[in-house]
TIMI-2910 file (N, C-alpha, C, CB; in pm, 1 decimal, decimal comma, always signed):
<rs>
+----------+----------+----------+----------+----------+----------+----------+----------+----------+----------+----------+----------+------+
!      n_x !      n_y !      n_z !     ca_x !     ca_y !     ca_z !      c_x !      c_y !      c_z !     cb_x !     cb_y !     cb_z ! resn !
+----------+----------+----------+----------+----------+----------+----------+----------+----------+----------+----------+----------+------+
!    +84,7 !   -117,8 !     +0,0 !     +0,0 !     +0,0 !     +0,0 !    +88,9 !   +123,6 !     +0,0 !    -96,2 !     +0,1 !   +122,0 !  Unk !
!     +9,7 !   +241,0 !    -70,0 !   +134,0 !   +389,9 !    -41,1 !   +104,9 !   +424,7 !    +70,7 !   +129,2 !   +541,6 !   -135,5 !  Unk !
!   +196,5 !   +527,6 !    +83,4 !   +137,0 !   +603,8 !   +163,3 !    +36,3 !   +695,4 !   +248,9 !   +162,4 !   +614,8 !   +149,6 !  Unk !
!    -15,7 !   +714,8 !   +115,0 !   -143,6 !   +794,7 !   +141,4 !   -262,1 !   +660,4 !   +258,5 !   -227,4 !   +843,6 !    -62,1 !  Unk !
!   -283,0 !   +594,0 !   +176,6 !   -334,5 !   +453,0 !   +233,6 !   -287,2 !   +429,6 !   +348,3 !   -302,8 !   +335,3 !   +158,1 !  Unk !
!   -175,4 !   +419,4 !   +351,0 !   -183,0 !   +349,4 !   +511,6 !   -164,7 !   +506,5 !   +613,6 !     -8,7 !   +203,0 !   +547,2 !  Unk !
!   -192,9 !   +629,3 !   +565,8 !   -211,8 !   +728,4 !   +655,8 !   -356,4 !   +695,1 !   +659,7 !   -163,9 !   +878,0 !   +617,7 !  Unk !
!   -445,0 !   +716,5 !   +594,5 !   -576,3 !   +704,8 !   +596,0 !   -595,7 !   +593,9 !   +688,1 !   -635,1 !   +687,8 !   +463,5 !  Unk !
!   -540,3 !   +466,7 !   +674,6 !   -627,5 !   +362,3 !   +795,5 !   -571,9 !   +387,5 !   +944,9 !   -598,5 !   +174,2 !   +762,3 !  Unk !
!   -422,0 !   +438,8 !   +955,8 !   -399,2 !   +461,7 !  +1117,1 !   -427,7 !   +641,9 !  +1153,5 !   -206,5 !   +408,8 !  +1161,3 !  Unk !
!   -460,8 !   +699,9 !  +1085,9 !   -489,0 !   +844,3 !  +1113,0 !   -392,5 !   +902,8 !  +1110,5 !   -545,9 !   +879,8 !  +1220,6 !  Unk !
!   -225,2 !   +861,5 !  +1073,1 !   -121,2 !   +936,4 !  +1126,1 !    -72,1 !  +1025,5 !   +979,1 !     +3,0 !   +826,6 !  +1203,1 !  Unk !
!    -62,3 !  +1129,4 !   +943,8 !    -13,9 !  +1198,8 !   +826,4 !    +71,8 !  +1131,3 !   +777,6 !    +33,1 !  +1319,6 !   +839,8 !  Unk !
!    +90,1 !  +1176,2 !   +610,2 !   +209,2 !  +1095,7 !   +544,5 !   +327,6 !  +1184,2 !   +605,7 !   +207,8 !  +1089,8 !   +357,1 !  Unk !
!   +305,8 !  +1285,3 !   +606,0 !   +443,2 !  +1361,5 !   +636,0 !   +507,3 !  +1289,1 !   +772,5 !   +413,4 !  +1542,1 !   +665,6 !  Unk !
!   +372,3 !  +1270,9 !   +901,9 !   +477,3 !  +1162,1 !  +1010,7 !   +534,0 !  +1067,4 !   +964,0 !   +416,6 !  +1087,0 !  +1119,9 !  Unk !
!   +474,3 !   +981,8 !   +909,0 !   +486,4 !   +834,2 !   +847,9 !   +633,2 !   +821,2 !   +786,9 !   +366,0 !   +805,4 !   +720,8 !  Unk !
!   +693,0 !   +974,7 !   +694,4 !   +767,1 !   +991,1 !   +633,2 !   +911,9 !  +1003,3 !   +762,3 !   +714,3 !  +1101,3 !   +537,1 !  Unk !
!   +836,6 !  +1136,3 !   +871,0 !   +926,3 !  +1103,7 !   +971,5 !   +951,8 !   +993,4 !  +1045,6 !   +912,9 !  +1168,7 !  +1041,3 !  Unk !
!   +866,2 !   +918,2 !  +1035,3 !   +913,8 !   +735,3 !  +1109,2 !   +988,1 !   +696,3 !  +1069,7 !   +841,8 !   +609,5 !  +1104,2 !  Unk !
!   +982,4 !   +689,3 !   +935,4 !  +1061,1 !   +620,5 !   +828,1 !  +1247,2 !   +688,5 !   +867,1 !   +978,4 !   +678,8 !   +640,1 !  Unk !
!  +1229,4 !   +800,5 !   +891,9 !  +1381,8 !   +875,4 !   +913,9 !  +1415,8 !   +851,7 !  +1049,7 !  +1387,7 !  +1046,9 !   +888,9 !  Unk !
!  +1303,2 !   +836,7 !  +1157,0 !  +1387,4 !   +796,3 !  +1263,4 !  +1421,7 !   +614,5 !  +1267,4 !  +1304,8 !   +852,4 !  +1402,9 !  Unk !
!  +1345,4 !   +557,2 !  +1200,2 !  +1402,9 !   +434,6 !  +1180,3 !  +1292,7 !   +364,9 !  +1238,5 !  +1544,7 !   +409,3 !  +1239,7 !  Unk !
!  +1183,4 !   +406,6 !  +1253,0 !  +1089,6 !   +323,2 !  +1311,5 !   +987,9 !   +216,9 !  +1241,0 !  +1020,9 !   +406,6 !  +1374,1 !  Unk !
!   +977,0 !   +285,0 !  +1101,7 !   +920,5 !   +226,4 !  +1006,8 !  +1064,9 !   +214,0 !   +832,7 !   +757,7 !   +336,9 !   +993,7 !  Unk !
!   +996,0 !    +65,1 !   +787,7 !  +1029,2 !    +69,6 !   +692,7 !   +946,5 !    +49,3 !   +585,8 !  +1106,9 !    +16,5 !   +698,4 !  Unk !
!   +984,0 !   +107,3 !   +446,5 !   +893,5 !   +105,0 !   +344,1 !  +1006,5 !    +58,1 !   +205,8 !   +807,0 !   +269,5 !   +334,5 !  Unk !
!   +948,0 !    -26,8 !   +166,9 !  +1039,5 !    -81,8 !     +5,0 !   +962,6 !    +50,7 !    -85,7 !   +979,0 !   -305,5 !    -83,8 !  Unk !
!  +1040,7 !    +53,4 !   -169,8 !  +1019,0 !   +109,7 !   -293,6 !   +991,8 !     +9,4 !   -404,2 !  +1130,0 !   +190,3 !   -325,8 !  Unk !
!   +891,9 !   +114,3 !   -485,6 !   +852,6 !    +73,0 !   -624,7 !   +929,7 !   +126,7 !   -714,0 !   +723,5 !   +103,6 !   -661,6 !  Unk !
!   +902,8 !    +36,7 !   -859,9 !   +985,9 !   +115,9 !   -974,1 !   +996,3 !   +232,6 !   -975,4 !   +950,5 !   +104,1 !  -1089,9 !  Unk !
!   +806,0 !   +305,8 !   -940,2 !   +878,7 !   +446,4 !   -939,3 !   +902,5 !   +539,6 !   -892,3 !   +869,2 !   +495,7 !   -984,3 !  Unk !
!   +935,0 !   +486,9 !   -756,9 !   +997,2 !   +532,2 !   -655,0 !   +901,2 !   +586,0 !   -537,5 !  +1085,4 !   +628,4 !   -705,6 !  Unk !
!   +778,3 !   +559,5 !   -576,9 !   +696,5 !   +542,0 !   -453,4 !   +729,4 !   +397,9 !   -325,9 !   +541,5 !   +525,5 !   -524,2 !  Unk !
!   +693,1 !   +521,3 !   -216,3 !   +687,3 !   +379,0 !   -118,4 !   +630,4 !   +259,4 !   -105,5 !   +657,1 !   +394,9 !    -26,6 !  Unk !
!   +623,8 !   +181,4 !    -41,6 !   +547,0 !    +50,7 !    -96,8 !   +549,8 !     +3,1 !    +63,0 !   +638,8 !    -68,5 !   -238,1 !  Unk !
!   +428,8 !     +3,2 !   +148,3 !   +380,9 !    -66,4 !   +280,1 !   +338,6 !   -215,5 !   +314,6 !   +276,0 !     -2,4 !   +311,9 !  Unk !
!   +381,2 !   -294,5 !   +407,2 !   +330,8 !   -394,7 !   +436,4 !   +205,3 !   -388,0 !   +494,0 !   +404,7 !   -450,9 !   +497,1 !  Unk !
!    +71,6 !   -492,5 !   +499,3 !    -27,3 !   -460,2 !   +582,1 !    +33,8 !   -485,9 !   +727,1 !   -156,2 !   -540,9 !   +547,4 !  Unk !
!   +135,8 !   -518,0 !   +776,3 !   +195,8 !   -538,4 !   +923,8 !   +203,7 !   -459,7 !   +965,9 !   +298,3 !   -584,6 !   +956,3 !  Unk !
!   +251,2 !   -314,2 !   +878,8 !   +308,0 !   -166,5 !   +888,5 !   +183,8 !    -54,5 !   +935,1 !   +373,7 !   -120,8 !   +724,9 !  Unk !
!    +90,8 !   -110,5 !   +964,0 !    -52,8 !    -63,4 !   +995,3 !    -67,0 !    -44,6 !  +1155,1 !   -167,1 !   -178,1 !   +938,6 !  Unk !
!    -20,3 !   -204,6 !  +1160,0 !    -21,0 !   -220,0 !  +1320,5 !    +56,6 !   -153,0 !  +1391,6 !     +5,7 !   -337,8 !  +1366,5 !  Unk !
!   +180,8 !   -134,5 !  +1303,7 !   +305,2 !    -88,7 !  +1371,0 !   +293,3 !    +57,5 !  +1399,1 !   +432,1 !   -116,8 !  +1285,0 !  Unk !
!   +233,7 !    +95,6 !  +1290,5 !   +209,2 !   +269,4 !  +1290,2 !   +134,8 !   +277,2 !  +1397,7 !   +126,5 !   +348,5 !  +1157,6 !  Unk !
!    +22,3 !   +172,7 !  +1441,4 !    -65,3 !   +244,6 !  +1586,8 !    +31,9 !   +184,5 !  +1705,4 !   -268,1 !   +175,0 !  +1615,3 !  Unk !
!    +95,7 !    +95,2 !  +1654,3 !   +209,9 !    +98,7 !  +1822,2 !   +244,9 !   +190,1 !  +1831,8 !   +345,1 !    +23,4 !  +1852,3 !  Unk !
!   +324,1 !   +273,9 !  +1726,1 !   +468,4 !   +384,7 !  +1713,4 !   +371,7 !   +511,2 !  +1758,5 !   +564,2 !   +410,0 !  +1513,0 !  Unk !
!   +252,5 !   +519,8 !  +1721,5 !   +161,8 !   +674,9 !  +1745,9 !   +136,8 !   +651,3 !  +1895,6 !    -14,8 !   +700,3 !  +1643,6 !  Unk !
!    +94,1 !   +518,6 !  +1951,8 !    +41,6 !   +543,9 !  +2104,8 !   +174,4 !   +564,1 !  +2167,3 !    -51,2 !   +409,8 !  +2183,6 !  Unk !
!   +296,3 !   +467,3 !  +2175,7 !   +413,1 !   +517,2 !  +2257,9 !   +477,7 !   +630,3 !  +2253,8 !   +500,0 !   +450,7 !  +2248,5 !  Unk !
!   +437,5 !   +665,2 !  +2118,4 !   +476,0 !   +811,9 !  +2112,9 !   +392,1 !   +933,5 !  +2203,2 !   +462,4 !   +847,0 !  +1962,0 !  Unk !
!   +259,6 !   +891,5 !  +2208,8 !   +149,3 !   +948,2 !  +2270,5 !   +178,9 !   +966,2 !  +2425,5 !    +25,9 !   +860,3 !  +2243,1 !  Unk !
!   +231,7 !   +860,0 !  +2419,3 !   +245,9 !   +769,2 !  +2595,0 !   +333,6 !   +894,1 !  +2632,4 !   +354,1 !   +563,4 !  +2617,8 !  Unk !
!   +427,5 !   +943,5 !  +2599,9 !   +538,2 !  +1032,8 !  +2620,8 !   +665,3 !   +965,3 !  +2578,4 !   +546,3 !  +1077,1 !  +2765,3 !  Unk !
!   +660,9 !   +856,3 !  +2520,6 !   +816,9 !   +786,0 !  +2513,8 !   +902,5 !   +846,8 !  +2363,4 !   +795,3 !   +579,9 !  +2500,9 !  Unk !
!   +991,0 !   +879,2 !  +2395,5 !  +1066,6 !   +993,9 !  +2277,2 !  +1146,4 !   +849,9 !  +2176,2 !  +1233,0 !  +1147,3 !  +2381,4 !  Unk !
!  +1130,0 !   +916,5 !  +2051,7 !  +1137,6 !   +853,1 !  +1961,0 !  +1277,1 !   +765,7 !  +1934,0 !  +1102,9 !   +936,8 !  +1876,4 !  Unk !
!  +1312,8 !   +792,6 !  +1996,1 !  +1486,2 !   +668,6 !  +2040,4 !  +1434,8 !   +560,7 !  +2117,7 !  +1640,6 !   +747,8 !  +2169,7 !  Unk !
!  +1321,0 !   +594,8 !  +2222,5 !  +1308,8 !   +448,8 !  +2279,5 !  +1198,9 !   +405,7 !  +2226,2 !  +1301,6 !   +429,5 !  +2431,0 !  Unk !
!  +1121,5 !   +458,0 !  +2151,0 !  +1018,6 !   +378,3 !  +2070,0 !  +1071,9 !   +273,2 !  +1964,0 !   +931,5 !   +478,5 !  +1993,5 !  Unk !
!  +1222,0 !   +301,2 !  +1946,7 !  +1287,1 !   +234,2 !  +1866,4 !  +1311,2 !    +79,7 !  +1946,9 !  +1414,8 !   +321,5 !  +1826,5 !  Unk !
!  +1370,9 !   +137,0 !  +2075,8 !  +1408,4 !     -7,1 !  +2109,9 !  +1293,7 !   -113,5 !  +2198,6 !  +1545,1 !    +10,8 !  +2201,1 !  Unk !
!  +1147,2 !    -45,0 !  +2249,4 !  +1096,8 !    -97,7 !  +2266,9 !  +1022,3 !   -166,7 !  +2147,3 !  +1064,7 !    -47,7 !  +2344,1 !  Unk !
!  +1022,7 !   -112,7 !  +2009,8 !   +982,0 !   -211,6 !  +1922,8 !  +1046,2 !   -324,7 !  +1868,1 !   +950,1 !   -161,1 !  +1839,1 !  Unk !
!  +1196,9 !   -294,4 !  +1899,4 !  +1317,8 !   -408,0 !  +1873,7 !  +1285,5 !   -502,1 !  +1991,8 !  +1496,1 !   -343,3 !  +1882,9 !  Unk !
!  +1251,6 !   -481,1 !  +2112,0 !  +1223,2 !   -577,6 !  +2249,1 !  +1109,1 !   -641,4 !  +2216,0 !  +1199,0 !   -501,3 !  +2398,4 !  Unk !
!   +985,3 !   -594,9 !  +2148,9 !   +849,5 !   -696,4 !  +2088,7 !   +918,4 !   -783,3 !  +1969,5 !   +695,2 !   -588,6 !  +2009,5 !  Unk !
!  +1009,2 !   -742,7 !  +1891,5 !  +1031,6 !   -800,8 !  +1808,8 !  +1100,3 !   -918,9 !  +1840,4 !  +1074,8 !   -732,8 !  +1737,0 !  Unk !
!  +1168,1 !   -934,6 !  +1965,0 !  +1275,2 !  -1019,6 !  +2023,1 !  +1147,9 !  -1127,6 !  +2135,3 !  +1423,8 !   -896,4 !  +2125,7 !  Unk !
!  +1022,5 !  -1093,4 !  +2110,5 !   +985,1 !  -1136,6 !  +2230,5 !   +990,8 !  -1298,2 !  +2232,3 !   +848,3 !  -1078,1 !  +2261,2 !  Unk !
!   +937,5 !  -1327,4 !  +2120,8 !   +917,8 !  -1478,6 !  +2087,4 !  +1051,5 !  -1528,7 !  +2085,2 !   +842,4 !  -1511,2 !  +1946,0 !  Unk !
!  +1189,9 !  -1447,4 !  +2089,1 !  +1329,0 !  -1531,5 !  +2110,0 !  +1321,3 !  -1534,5 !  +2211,9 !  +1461,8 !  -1494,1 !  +2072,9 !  Unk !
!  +1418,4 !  -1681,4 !  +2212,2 !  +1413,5 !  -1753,6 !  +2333,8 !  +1579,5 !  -1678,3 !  +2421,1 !  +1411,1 !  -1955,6 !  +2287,9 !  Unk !
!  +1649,6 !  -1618,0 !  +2381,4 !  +1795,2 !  -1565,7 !  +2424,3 !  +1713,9 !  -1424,4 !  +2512,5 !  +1930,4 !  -1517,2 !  +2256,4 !  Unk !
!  +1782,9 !  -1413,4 !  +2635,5 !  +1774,4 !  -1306,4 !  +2693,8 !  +1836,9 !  -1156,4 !  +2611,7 !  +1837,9 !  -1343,9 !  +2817,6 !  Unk !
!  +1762,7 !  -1068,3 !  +2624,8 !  +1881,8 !   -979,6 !  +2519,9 !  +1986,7 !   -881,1 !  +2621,4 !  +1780,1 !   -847,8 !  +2391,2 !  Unk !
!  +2033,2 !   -833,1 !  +2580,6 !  +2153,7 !   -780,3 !  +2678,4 !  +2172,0 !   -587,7 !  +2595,5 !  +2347,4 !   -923,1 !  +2649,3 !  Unk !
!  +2233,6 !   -541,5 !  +2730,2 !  +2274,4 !   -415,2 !  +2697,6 !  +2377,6 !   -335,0 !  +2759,1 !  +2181,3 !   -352,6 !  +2702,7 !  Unk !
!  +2380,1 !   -258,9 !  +2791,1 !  +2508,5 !   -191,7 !  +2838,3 !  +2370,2 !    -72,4 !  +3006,6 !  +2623,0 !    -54,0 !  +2630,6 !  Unk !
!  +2471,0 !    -84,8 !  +3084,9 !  +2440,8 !    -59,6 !  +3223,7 !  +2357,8 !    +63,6 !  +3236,4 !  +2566,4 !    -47,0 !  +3305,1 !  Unk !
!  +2467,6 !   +158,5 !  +3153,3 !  +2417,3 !   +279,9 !  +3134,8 !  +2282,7 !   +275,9 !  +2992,1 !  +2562,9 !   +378,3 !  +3105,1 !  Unk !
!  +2227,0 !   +195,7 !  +2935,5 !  +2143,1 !   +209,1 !  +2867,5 !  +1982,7 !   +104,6 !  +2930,2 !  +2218,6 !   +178,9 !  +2731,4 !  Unk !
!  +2036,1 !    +35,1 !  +3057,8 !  +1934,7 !    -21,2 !  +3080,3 !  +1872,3 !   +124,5 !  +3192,5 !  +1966,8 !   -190,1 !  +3139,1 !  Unk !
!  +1992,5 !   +199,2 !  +3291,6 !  +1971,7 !   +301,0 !  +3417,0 !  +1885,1 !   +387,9 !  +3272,5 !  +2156,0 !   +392,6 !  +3525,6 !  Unk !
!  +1910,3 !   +456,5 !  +3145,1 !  +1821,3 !   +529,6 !  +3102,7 !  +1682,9 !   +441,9 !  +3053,0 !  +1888,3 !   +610,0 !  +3001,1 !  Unk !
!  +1669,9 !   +312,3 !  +3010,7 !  +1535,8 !   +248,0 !  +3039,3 !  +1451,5 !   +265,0 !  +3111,6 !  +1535,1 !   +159,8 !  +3061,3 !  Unk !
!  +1538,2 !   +236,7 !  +3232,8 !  +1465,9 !   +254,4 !  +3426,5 !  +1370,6 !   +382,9 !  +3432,2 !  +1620,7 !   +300,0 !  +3577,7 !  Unk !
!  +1501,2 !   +511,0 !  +3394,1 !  +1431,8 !   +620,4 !  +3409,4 !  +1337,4 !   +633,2 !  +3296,3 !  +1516,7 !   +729,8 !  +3424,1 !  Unk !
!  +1295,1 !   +616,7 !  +3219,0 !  +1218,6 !   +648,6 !  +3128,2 !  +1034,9 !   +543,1 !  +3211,0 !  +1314,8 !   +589,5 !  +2950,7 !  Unk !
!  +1070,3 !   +419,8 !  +3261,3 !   +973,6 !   +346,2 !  +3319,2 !   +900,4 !   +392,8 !  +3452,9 !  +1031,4 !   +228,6 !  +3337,5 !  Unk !
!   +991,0 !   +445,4 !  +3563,6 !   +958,0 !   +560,7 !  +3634,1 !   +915,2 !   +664,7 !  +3568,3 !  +1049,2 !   +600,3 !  +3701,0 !  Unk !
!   +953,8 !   +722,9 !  +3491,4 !   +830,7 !   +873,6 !  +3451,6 !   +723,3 !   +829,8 !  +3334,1 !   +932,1 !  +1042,2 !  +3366,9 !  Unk !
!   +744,2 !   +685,6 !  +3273,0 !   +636,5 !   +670,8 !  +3266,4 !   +486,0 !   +620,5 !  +3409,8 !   +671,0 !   +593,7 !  +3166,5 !  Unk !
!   +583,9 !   +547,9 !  +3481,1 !   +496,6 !   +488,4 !  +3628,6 !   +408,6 !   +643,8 !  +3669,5 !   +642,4 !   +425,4 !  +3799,8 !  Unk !
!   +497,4 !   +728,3 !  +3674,0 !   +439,6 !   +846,0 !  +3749,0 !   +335,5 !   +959,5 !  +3624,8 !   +597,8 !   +938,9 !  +3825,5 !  Unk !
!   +318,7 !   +953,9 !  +3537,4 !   +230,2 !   +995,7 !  +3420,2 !   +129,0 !   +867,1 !  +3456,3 !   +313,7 !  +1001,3 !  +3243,1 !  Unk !
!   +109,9 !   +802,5 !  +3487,2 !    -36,3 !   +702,1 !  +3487,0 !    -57,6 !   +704,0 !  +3572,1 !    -58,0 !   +571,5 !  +3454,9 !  Unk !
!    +37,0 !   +715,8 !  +3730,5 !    -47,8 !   +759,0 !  +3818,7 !    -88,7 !   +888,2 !  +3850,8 !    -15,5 !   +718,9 !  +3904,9 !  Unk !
!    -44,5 !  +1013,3 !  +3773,7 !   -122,9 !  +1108,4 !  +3775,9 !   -214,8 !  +1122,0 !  +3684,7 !    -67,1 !  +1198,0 !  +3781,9 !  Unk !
!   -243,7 !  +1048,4 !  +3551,4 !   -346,8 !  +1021,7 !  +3508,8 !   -462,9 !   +959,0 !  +3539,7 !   -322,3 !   +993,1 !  +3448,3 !  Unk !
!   -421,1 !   +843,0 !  +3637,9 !   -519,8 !   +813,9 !  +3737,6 !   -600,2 !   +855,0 !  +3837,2 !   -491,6 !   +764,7 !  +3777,6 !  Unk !
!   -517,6 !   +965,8 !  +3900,9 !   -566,7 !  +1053,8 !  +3999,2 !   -642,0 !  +1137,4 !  +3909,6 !   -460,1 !  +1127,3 !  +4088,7 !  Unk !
!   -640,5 !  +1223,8 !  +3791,9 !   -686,8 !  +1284,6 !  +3732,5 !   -849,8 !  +1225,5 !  +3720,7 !   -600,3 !  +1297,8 !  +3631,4 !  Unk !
!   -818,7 !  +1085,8 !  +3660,0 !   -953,0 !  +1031,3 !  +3637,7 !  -1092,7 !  +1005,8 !  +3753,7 !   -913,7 !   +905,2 !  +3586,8 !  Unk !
!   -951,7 !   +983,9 !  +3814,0 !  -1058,9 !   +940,6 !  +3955,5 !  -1127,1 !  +1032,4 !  +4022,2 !   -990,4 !   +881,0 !  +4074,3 !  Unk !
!  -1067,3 !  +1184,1 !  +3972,5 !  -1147,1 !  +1274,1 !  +3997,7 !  -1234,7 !  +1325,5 !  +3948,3 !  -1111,6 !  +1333,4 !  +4016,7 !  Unk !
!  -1192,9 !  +1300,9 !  +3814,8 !  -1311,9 !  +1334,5 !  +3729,3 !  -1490,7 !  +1268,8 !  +3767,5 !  -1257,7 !  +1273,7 !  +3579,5 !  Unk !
!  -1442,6 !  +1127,1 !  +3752,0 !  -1536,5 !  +1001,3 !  +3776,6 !  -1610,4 !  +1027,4 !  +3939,3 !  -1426,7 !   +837,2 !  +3771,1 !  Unk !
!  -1533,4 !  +1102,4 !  +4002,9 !  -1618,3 !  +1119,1 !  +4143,8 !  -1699,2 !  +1233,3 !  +4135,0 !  -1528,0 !  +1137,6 !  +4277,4 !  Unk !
!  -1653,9 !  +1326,5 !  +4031,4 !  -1715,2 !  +1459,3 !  +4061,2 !  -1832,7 !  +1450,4 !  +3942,9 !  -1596,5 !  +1602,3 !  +4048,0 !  Unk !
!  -1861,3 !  +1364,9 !  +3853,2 !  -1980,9 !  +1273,3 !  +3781,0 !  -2066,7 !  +1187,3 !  +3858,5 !  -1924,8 !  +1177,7 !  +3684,1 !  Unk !
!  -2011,2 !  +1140,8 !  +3925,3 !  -2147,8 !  +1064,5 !  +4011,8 !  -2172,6 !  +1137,7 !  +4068,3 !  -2149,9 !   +949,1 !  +4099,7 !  Unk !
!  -2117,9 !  +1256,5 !  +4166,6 !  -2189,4 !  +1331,0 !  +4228,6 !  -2289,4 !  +1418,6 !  +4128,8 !  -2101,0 !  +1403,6 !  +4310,8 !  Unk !
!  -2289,6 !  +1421,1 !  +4037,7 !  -2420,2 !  +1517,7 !  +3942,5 !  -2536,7 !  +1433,0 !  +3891,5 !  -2355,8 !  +1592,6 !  +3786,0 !  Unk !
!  -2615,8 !  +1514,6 !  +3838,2 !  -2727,8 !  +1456,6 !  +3796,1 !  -2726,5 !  +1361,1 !  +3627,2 !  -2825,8 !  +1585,9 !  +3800,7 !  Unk !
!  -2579,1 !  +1368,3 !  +3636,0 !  -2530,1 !  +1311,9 !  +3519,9 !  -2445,4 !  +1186,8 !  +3499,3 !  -2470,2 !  +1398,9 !  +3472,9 !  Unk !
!  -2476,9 !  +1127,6 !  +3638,7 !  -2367,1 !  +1006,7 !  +3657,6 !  -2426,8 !   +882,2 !  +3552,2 !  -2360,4 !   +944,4 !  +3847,2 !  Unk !
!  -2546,4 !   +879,1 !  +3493,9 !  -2608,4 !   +793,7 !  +3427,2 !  -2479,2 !   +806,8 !  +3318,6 !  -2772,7 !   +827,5 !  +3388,5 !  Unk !
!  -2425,6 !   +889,5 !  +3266,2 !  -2289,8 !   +882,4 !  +3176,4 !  -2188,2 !   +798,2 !  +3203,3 !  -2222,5 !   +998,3 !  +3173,3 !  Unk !
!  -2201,7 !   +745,4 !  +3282,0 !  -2048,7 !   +667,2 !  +3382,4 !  -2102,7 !   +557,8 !  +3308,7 !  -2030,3 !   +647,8 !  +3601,4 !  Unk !
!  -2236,5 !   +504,0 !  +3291,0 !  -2299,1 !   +335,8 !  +3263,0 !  -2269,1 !   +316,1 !  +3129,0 !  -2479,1 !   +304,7 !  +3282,9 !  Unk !
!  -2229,1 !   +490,5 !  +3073,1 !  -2240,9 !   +430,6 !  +2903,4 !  -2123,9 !   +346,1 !  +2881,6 !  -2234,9 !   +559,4 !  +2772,2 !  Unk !
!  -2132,2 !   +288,8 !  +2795,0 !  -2009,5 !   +194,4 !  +2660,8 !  -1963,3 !   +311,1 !  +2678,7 !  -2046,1 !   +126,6 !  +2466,1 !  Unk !
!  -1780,6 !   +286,2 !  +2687,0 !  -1705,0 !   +405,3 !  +2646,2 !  -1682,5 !   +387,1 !  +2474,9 !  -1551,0 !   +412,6 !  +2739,3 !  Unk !
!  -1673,2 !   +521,6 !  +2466,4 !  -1597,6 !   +548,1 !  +2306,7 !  -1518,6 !   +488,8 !  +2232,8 !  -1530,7 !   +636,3 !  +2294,4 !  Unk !
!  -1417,3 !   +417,4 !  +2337,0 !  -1227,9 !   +414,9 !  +2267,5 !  -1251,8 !   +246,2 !  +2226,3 !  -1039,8 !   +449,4 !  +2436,8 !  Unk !
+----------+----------+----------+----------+----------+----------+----------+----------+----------+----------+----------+----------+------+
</rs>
């Protein structure tokens, strides 16, 4: 598929798609004529790469947490260097602490809804 296409099914612009491609997150073969050329796998991958990106995780470690899914089904432990697992750590701590202040966020929200005449909203099907 081009580009255009697989922006259209994950929502993400060609112009990001184009920047994935430069940080190394996505790859695309070329056609004769020199259009890109997408796998349907590259679909999925684009909504991994948009939520971790979403998540707050900066685009160097979106790299290697997609190299760690990719490794998951190997059976070899993978290995790294000390100082690249201590910047892992920290990146897992400030993610830990963004969900629990997103949590607190919610939980406030969700209390200050049942208290209204509008808590019947809490029962709906969510959106997502």
């Amino acid at each position: 598929m081009r580009v255009g296409e697989l922006a259209d099914r994950t929502g993400v612009a060609p112009r990001m798609l184009r920047y994935y491609e430069e940080q190394g997150l996505l790859a695309a073969s070329r056609q004769d004529n020199g259009y890109r050329s997408y796998e349907e796998s590259d679909v999925e991958r684009v909504r991994t790469i948009r939520s971790l990106i979403a998540s707050g995780l900066p685009t160097r470690l979106v790299r290697v947490v997609l190299d760690i899914e990719a490794l998951a089904d190997d059976q070899r432990s993978p290995s790294c260097s000390q100082t690249f697992a201590e910047m892992l750590y920290g990146e897992l701590v400030s993610l830990d602490d963004k969900i629990a202040c997103l949590t607190k966020s919610r939980d406030t929200v969700r209390h200050y809804l049942e208290r209204t005449e509008h808590s019947a909203l809490l029962a709906a099907p969510s959106a997502v």
